[in-house]
Phi, psi and omega in degrees: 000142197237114183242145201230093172268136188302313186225155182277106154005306197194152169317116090288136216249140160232179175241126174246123160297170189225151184314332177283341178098034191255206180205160166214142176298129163216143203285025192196142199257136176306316188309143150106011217255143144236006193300125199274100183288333191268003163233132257176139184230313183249138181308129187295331195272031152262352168263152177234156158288145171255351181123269187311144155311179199284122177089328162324336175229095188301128161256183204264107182251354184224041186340153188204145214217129141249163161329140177297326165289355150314308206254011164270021153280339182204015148261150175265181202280320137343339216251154201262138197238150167275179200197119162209119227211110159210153167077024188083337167286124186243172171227162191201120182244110174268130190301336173265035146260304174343308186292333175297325186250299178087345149234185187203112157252151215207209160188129190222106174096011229036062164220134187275111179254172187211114212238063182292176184170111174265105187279023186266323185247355160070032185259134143272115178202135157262162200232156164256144193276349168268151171232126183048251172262359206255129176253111134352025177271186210211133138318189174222136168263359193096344213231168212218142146217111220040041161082035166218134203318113176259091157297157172205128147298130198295321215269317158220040170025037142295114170250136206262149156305086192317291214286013147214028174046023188266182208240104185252349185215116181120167174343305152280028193309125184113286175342114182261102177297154181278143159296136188203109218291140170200079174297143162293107186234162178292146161320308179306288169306340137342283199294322173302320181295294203233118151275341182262329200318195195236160167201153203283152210245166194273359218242103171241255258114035202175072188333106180209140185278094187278141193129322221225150180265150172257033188229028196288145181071022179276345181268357162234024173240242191239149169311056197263057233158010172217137172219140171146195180271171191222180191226138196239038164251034147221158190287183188270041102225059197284150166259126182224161187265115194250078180284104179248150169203108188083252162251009176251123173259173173207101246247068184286127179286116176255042140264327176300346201260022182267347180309311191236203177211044156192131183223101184081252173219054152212166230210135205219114204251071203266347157327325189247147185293162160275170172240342187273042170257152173291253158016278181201117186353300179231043163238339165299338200216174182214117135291308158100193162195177192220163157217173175234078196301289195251190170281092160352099181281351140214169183269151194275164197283288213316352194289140156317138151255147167257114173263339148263112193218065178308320207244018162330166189258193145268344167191103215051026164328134179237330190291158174310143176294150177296164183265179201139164183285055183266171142216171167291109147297122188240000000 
């Protein structure tokens, strides 16, 4: 049996010094970090704990892949695989080994990647592992900030925001990792795509029921794994398609995209399943997925404009949109 805890047992507070020599109380324990706290981008008491310790939810360091016909004995034709490709090499990360690890660090094409997945806000995105002279992998810390995956690199346990790959707390603070495409596709359409490709496989080294969510129904009730304020002209946990370019996004709701399936130039997808049901990954539900080839050349009058959005999600955002200096294009 396999226990997965959600939440934390009890308030536990540690005191972090701060660069002024002063201290600050935060809502989470320090021991065990080498991680430098007193350097710092976003205010500490925005982190929460998720339940597990650092490394409680392990990530894939050593990935291991089957044939797309290995791994159609026991993926469905629905269920949503990440698709990442470079140099003629593809890969394919099925989310339902994903919700279980949430990273894969991997090297595809020679290039060294970290293949993420927050099943809280439901962003799959890949990142290149390098920084500078620095080669990279990435943990879990346990910890959360607006109801999304707190990463931290082993090499100096600086820890990054997955849904926008900045570096927030520790040595590297500031430090933007590169974004790298890595769209979300159905199996069926996987298979069809890349019939020779490799896909990661259940055999991690670690027992788990893959098939089954430990979040089931958390994408159709109240966030309560998120704390700060919403914005309510979408319901809390509406999914939305986030398109950015430079410092201005724009929030496409992707319930309005079931109508069609090219809606400017983004392209809607109604084939693929969700992961947070218990029972089976991608069968209670039709979730769909999107992509974005180019930069839209206009936005349809339904879209949210953000006009300030550092932390936008990238994609299938599920947490409330943040509050902030947005408006409503009509």
């Amino acid at each position: 049996m396999v226990l997965v805890s959600l939440v934390a047992c009890g308030a536990a507070e540690s005191q972090v010094r701060q660069t002024d020599g002063g201290s600050v109380s935060v809502p989470f324990v320090t021991d065990g970090w080498r991680t430098d706290f007193s350097k710092h981008s976003v205010p500490l008491d925005e982190i929460m704990s998720g339940g597990p310790p650092k490394d409680g939810i392990p990530a894939i360091d050593r990935p291991k892949f089957d044939s797309v016909r290995e791994a159609d004995r026991w993926l469905g034709d629905r269920e949503p695989i990440v698709v990442f490709e470079r140099d003629g090499e593809v890969r394919g990360y099925p989310w339902q080994v994903l919700i279980w690890h949430e990273i894969v660090n991997d090297e595809v094409g020679g290039l060294p990647v970290s293949i993420t997945y927050c099943p809280l806000c439901n962003t799959a995105i890949a990142f290149d592992r390098r920084v500078d002279s620095m080669l990279l992998d990435f943990g879990t810390t346990g910890k959360l900030r607006h109801s999304d995956l707190v990463m931290y690199d082993r090499q100096t346990e600086t820890w990054w925001q997955q849904a926008t790959g900045e570096a927030i707390i520790g040595e590297l603070t500031g430090t933007v990792l590169t974004f790298l495409s890595a769209p979300t596709v159905s199996w069926s359409d996987f298979k069809r795509e890349y019939p020779d490709a490799k896909v990661l496989n259940r055999d991690t080294g670690h027992r788990r029921p893959y098939g089954t969510s430990p979040y089931d129904g958390y994408d159709t009730g109240d966030p309560w794994l998120f704390r700060g304020r919403s914005d309510n002209r979408l319901p809390t946990m509406a999914r939305v398609v986030v398109v950015k370019a430079g410092d201005a996004a724009v929030a496409y709701p992707m319930e309005r995209r079931r109508s069609t399936t090219r809606w400017g130039r983004r392209r809607w997808q109604s084939s693929t399943g969700g992961a947070q049901h218990r029972r089976s990954t991608p069968s209670r539900s039709r979730r769909g997925a999107t992509s974005v080839p180019q930069p839209p050349i206009c936005a349809p009058s339904t879209a949210m404009r953000l006009r300030s959005a550092p932390t936008a999600m990238d994609s299938g955002m599920k947490r409330p949109v943040r509050a902030g200096p947005f408006s409503v294009k009509r």
